[in-house]
N, C-alpha and C positions, 0 to 999 in steps of 0.2 A: 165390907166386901161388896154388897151389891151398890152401895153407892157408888163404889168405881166402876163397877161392870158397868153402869147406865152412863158415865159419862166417856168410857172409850166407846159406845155403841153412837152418842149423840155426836164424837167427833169422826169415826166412820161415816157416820149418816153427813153429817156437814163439807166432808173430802166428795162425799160421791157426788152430793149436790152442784159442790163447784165445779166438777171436771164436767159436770153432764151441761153446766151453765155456757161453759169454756169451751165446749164443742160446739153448743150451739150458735155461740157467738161468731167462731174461728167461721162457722156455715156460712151465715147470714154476713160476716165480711167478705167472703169469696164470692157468693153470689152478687153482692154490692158492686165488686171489682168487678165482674164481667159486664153488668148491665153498664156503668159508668164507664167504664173501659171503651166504650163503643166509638172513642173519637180519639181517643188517646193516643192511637196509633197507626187510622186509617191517613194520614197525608203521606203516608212512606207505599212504596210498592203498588199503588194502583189499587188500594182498598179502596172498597165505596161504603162499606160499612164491618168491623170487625171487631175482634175480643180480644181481650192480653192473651185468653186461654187457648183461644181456636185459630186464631189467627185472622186473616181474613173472612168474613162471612157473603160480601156478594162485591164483584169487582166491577170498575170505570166502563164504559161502552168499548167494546171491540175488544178487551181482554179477556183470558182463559182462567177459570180457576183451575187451580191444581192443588190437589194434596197430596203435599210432602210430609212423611215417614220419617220423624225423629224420635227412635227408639222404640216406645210404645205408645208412644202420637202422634197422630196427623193434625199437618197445618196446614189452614189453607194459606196460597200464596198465588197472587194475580200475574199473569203473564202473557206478552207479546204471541208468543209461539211455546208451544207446549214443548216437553225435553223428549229425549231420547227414547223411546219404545212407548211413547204417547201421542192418540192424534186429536185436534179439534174439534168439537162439534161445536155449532153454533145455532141457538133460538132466541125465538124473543125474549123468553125467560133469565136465561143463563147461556154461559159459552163455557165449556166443561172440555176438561183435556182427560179423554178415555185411554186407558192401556190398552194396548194390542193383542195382540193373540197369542200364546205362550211362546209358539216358534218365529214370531216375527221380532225381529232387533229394533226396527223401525216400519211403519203403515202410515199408508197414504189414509183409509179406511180400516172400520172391522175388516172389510173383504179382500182387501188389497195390500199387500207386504210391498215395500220397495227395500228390504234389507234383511237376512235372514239370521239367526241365531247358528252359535258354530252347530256342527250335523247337518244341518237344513238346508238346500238347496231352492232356490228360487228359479221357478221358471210362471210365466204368465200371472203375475201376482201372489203367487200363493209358496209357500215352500213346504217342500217335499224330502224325505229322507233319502228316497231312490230317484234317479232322473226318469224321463220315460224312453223309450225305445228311439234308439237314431241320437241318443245325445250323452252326455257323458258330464260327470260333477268338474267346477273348479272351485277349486278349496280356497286358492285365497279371495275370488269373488262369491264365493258360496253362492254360485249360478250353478243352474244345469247349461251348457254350450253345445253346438253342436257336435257331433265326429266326426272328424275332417278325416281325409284323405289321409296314405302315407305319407304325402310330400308338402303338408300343407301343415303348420305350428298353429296358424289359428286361423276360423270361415266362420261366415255366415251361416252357411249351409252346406252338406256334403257338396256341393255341386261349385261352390262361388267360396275361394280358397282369401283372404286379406294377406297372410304375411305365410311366407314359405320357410320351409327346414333351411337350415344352414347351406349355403352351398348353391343354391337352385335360385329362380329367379322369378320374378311375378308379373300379369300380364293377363288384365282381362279376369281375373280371378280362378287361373291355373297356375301351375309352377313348373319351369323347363330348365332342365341341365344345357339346354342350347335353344338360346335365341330361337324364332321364327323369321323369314325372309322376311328383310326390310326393316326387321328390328336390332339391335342388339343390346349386349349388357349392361348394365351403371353398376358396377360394384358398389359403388359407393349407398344406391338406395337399393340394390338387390333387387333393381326390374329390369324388364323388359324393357325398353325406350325406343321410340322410330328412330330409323336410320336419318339423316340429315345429309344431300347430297350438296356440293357447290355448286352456289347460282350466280355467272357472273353477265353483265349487262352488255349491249351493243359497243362495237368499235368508236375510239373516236375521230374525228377528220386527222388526220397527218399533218404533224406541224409544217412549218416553213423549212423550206432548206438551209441549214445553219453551217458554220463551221467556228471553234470559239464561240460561239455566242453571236455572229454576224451572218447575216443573209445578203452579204455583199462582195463582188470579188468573184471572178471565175476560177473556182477552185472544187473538189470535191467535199461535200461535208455528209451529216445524214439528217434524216428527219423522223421522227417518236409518235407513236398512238396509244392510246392506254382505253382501258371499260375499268369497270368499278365491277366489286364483290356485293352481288344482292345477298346473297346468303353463303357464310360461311358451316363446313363441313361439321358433324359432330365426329366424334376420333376415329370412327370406324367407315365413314363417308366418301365419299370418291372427294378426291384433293383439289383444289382450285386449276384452274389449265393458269398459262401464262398469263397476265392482265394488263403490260407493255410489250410493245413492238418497236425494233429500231431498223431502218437500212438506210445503206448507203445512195448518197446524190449527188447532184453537183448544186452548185452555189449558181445561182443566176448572174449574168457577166454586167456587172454594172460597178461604175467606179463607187468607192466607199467612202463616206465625209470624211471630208479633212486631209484625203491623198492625190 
């Protein structure tokens, strides 16, 4: 009886041995991979030096490391231009792609949002929950803008109107139900447009006295002048005057070839 007892204790004892050998081996092959790994993988992505395990460990001149978030690991990975709600820095050491600020979608800088997470409001780099005074949120720019006027869809400032309510028409950055003198409508771009009057140019000499087509023969015929359109009207423009003249003559009395 106790000779068996010693030898299921000496094959317990020989199981624990191995598994403890079999761990340490499993170790000492992982660490092996990572140091040897150091090249295995760097000619893809812009490594300049990296691990099967970590990824990338320091990138090519002028690229960003980034670590990327797979599950419960980050990898690093070399990049042109850092991704979305990440910005640039750059030193002698490294060139590192920092996340932004929790409420910024995208940043130019820590300090500076150029895009805001929905709720947030952007105005002068920064975004804000509430706009400030004199200005009002647009939701699908997730900007603060100014507050236009009642007649005005979207301004620069209360004062300087860009694009007018339906209906109304723009000019100078106000909007008028009617035209101002010397302007009027374009429906078509919903402004204001100068008026355009007809400009037409000096009389011409007065032809020859004809009749059919001959200036020969005492007979009556007439003779024609004409000016040219320097500038034609826009629709609402004073209209062109006449730009030929005809009256009647007589034909100089002289016999005609061939009679």
């Amino acid at each position: 009886m106790q000779l068996q007892l010693i030898s299921f204790v000496l094959i317990v004892w020989n199981c624990m041995d191995y598994t403890g050998c079999q761990s340490h081996s499993s170790s000492r092959h992982r660490q092996h991979k990572v140091m040897t790994g150091a090249s295995s993988g760097c000619q893809q992505g812009g490594c300049l030096t990296c691990s099967d395990y970590n990824g990338c460990l320091s990138c090519k001149p002028r690229l960003f490391m980034h670590l990327e978030r797979i599950g419960m690991k980050q990898i690093g990975v070399c990049m042109t231009s850092c991704p979305l709600g990440f910005y640039g820095t750059r030193s002698p050491e490294r060139n590192t792609c920092t996340k932004c600020r929790s409420e910024c979608d995208s940043c130019f800088n820590k300090n500076f949002c150029t895009r805001c997470r929905a709720g947030f409001y952007l105005h002068l780099g920064k975004c804000l929950d509430s706009c400030p005074v004199g200005m009002v949120h647009n939701d699908a720019q997730r900007e603060c803008v100014p507050r236009c006027s009642a007649e005005c869809e979207l301004c620069v400032n209360s004062d300087t109107c860009t694009r007018c309510r339906a209906g109304l028409y723009q000019l100078d950055g106000s909007c008028y139900h009617i035209c101002p003198d010397d302007y009027e409508p374009n429906d078509k771009l919903m402004q204001c447009t100068s008026q355009m009057h007809c400009e037409v140019g000096e009389w011409s000499e007065w032809s020859p006295c004809s009749r059919s087509g001959r200036t020969c023969g005492f007979r009556r015929g007439q003779e024609a002048r004409t000016r040219q359109v320097l500038q034609y009207p826009s629709p609402f423009g004073n209209p062109c005057p006449e730009i030929s003249e005809v009256k009647d003559c007589l034909v100089k009395k002289k016999r005609c070839p061939g009679k």
